[in-house]
ZALOTOR-990693 format. One record per residue (C-alpha): x, y, z. Coordinates in steps of 0.05 Angstrom, whole numbers. Each point is the difference from the previous one (the first is absolute). Layout:
! residues N
[pt [X, Y, Z]];
...
***
This chain:
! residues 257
[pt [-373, 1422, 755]];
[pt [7, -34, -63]];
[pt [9, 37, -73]];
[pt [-74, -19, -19]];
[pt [-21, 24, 68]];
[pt [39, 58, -3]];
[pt [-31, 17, -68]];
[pt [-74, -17, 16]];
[pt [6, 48, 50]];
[pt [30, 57, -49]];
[pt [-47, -10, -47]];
[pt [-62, 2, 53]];
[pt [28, 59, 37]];
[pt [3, 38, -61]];
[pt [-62, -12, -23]];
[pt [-34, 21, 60]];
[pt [35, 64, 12]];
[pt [-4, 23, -63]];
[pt [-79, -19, -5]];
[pt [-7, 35, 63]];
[pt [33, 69, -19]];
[pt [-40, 2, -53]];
[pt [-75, -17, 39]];
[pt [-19, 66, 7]];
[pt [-70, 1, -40]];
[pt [-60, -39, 28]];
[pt [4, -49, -62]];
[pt [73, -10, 9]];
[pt [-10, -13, 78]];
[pt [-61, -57, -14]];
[pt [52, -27, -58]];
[pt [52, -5, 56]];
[pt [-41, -27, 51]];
[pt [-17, -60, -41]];
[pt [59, -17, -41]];
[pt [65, 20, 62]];
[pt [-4, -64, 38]];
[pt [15, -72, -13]];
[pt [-65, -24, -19]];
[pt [-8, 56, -52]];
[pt [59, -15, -37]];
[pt [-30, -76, 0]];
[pt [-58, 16, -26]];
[pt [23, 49, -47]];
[pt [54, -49, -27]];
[pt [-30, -65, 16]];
[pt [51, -30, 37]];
[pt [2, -65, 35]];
[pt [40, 15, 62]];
[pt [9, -79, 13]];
[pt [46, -3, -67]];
[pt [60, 29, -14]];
[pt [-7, 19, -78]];
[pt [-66, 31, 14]];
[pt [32, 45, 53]];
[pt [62, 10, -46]];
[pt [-49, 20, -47]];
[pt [-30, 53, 40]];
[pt [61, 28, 31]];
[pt [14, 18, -75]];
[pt [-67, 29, -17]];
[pt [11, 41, 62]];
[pt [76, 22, -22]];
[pt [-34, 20, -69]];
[pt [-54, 34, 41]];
[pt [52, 25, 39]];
[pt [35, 30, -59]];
[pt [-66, 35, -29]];
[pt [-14, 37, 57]];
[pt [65, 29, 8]];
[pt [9, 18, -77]];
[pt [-68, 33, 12]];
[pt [27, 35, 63]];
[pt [67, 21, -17]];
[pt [5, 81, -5]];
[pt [52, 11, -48]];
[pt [13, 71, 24]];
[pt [-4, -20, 74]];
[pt [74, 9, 35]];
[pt [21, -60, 52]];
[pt [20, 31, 62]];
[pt [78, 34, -1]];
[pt [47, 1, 75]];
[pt [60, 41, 19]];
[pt [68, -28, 7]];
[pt [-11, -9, 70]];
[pt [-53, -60, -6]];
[pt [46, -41, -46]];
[pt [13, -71, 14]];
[pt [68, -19, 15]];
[pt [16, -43, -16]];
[pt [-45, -8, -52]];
[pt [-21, -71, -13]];
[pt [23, -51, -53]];
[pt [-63, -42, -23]];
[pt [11, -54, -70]];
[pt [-25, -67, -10]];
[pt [80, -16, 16]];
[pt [44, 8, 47]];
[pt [49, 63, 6]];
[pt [59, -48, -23]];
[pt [-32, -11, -70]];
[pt [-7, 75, -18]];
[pt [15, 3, -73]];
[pt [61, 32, -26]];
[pt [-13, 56, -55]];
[pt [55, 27, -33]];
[pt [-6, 78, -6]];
[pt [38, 6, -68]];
[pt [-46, -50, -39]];
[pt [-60, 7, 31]];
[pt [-53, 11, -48]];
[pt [-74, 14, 2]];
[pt [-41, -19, -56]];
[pt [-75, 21, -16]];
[pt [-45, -47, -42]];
[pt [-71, -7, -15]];
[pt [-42, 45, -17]];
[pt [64, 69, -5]];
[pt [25, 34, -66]];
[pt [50, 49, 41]];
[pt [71, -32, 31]];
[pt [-2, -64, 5]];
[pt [65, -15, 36]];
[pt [30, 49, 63]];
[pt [61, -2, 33]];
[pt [15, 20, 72]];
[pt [42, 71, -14]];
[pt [-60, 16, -47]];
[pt [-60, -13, 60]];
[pt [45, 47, 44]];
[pt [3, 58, -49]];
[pt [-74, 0, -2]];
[pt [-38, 47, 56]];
[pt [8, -29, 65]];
[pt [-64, -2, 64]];
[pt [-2, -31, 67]];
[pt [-45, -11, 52]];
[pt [-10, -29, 68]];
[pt [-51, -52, 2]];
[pt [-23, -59, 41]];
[pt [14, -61, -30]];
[pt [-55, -53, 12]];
[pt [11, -82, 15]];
[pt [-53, -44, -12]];
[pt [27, -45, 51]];
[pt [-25, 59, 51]];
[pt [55, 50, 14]];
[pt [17, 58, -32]];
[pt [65, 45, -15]];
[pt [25, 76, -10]];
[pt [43, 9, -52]];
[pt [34, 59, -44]];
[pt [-1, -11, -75]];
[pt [25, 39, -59]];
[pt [-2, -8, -71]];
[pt [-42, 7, -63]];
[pt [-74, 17, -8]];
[pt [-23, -71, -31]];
[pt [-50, 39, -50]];
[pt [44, 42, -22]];
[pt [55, -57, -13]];
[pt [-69, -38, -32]];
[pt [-19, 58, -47]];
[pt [89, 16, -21]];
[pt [-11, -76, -14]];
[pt [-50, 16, -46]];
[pt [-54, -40, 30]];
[pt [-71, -12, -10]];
[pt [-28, 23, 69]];
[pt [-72, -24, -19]];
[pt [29, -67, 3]];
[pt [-28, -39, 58]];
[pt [61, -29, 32]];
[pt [72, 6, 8]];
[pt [42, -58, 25]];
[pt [58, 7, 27]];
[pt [62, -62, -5]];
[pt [58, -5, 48]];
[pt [73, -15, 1]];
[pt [-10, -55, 69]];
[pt [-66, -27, -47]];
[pt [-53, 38, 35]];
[pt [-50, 23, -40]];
[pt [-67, 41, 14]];
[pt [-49, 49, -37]];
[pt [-41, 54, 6]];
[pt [-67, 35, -21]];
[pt [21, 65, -43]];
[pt [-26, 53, 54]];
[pt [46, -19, 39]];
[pt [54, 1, -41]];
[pt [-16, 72, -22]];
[pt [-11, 24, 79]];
[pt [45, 48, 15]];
[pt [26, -36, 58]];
[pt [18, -52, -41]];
[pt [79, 0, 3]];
[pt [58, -39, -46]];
[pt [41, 17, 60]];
[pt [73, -6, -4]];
[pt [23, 25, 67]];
[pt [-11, -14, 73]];
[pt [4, 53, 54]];
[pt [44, 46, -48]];
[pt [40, -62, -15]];
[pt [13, -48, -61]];
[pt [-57, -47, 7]];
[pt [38, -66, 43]];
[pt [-5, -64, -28]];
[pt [-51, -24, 58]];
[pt [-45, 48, -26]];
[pt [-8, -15, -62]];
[pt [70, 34, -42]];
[pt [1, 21, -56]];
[pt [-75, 17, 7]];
[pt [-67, -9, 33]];
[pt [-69, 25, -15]];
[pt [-30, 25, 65]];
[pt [-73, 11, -5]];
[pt [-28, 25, 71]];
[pt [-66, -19, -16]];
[pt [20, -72, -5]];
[pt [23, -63, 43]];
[pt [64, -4, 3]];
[pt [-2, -64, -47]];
[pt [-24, 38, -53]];
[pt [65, 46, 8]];
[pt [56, -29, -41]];
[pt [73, -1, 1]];
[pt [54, -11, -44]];
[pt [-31, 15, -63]];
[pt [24, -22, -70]];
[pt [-60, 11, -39]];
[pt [-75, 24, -12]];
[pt [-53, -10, -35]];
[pt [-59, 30, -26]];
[pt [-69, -46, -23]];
[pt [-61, 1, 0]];
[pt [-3, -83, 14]];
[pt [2, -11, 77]];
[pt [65, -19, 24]];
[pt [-3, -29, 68]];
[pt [59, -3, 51]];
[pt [41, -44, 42]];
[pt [-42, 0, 64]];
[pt [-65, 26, -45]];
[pt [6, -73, -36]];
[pt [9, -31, 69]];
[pt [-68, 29, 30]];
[pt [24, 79, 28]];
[pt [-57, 44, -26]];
[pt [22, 36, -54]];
[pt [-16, 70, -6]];
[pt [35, -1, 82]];
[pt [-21, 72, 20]];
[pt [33, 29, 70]];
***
């Protein structure tokens, strides 16, 4: 299946189950009845199947769609589900836009995290310092949107509570995150602030290996996994909407599990 197949199908499957959990009134079931098929989204978007811009068009008023109804949905005190040791994956997937091989190289002793935008606390972190602050883990199910889904043990530092030592504004709207291997992604605010919501720097008890994302990844249990970045080198937070590497290439992008 091709990447634009691959991501039609995302987008669509989203939609619908996320429409669907939420049909429970009699308005919300005659909505869904009309508008959760094909020829709904047509006529709701106007879309001439028989031309490719026109459907490019509507696959992104569905994504945008897509990412209303999930910002609407999203429970910001709801926990993601949490496994014993015995249900980990081993061993647990690698997963980048590259191969294994080209797994950047970040040096420990002058790695640095900076923190821009919209901040007035630290602006710059070093590794010793993230590892001095209080330390959580949990056990959580990592989730592919090419369809297959992982187990894996994470430790590190509540991301709101890094956000708020940072001194930033958490009524901002977005925080985007920018990568050592040039990844980049963002995120809706909620989510940053959920308390599952980890700057992890450890694996399974471990120093976080470089095929997971060393010196640091943010693991977010209520997104998919490409919304889960590694190798950070620096964050920021704004209130102008700041897109991501597979976001910009059609992913939807709020890209809740």
């Amino acid at each position: 299946m091709s990447l634009r197949n691959r991501l039609q199908r995302a987008d669509a499957d989203l939609i619908v189950k996320d429409a669907q959990r939420e049909l429970k009134s009699p308005a919300r079931r005659l909505l869904g009845r009309r508008i959760l098929s094909l020829g709904g989204l047509v006529m709701l978007s106007g879309c001439d199947l028989t031309n490719d811009k026109s459907v490019d068009t509507m696959l992104r008023r569905m994504s945008r769609f897509n990412d209303d109804v999930q910002a609407l949905l999203f429970d910001p005190n709801a926990m993601a589900p949490t496994y014993p040791e015995s249900m980990l994956t081993r061993p647990f997937p690698f997963n980048a836009y590259y191969d294994i091989d080209d797994v950047p190289e970040v040096d420990p002793a002058t790695y640095q995290l900076t923190v821009g935008g919209l901040a007035k606390g630290k602006r710059v972190w070093h590794l010793e310092e993230l590892r001095a602050l209080p330390q959580e883990s949990q056990i959580t199910r990592h989730i592919c949107v090419e369809g297959w889904s992982a187990i894996g043990h994470w430790g590190g530092v509540r991301f709101s509570d890094f956000l708020r030592r940072s001194g930033a504004d958490t009524t901002a709207k977005y925080v985007s995150l920018h990568c050592a291997d040039n990844y980049w992604t963002s995120i809706d605010m909620p989510t940053a602030l959920h308390a599952q919501t980890l700057l992890t720097l450890t694996y399974d008890g471990a120093v976080l290996p470089p095929k997971y994302g060393f010196p640091m990844k943010l693991r977010m249990p209520t997104k998919l996994g490409y919304k889960n970045p590694k190798h950070i080198v620096a964050i920021t937070v704004t209130n102008d909407y700041p897109g991501g590497y597979w976001e910009n290439q059609g992913y939807n992008w709020f890209g809740g599990s």
